[in-house]
N, C-alpha and C positions, 0 to 999 in steps of 0.2 A: 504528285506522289503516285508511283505505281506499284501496287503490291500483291505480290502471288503469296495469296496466305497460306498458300499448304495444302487446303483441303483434296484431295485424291477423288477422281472420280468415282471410287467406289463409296465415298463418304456423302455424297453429292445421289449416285444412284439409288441407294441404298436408304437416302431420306425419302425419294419415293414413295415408299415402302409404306411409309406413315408409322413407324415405329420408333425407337429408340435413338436414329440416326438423325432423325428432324429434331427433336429437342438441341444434339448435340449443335447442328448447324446452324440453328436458330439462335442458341447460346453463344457459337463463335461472330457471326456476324451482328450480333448484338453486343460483345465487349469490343469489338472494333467501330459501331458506330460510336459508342459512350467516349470510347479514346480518340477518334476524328473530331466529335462534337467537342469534347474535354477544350482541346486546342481553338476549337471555332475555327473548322476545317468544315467541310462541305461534300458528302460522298456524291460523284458524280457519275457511277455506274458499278456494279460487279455482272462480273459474266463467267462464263464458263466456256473455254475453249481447248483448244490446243496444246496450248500453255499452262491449264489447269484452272484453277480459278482466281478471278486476276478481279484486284477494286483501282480503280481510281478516284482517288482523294484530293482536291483543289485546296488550297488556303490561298486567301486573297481578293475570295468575289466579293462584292457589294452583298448587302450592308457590312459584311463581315472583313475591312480591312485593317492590318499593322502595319507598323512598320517592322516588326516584326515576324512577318511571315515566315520566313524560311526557317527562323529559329522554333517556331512553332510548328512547323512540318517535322524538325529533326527531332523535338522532344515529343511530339505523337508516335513516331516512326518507333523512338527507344519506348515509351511504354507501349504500346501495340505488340512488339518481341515479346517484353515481359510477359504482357495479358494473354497471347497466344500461347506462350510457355506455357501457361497451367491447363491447357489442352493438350496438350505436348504436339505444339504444332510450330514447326518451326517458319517465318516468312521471310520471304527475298525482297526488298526495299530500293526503291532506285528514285532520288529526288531530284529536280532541278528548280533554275527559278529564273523566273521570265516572261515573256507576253505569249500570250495566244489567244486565239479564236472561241469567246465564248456566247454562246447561242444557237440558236436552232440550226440544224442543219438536215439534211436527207430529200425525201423524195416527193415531189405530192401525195404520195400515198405512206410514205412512213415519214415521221419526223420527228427527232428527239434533240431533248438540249444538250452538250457537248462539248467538250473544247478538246480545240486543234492545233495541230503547230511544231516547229521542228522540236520546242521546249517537251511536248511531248509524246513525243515521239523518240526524245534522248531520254527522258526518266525510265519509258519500256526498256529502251535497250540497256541501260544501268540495271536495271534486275535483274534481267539476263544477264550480268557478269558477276552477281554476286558472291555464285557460288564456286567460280575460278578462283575467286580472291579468298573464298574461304570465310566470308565477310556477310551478316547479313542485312545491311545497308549500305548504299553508294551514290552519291550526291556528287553532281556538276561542280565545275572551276566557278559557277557564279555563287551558288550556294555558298560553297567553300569561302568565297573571299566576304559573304554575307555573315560567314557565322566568326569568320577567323579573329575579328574585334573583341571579338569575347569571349572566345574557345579557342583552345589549344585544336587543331583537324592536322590527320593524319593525311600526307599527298602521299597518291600514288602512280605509278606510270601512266602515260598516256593509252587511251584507251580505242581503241578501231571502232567505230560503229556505221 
């Protein structure tokens, strides 16, 4: 799960500051772990770049598996909207489901745990299309056929990435 929560650089700067800005950021990254956890998801980074500020969230690792996963990535994803809502912070959501590389990776002199893979590296690019579709969620043709047994899912055109 890749999620650009919203937060603006100047929300991010600005907690610096050591004022009023850090509580609020502390508060948002704190109902987004309760809502990750909620599910027995796994936050595997937030950073801040480019892109603005971006989490990735795993459901799936050991000891923590379902068979269930996907379905519990898609109902963290819809509360997570909600609980950023009451920040008024709106986020861009882009899931998939699949294998990847998890474990140490980097340099003999940096090295962090991580996962890799085309799986995600397709969920970034679904949140980058969120906001074309006007949609603030967008989950892969596997997800989809994961969830489609027990939910009605909405398809949409094929997507360039």
């Amino acid at each position: 799960m890749f999620v650009n929560l919203g937060l603006k650089e100047h929300d991010l700067l600005a907690a610096s500051a050591y004022n009023d800005a850090v509580l609020h950021v502390h508060n948002v990254l704190r109902s987004v772990q309760k809502t990750i956890y909620h599910y027995e998801g796994s936050i595997n980074k937030f950073l801040m770049d480019d892109k603005g500020s971006t989490l990735i969230a795993v459901f799936g690792l050991l000891p923590l598996v379902h068979e269930d996963d996907a379905t519990r990535a898609i109902l963290a994803s819809l509360l997570l909207c909600k609980e950023l809502g009451k920040f008024r912070i709106q986020p861009s959501i882009g899931i998939t489901t699949g294998t990847a590389f998890c474990g140490i990776a980097g340099s003999p002199n940096r090295k962090e745990y991580t996962v890799l893979g085309d799986v995600v590296n397709l969920s970034s690019r679904l949140e980058g299309q969120t906001k074309g579709y006007g949609v603030k969620i967008l989950f892969g043709q596997k997800t989809a056929k994961d969830l489609s047994e027990r939910y009605t899912v909405l398809e949409l055109d094929d997507i360039a990435v």
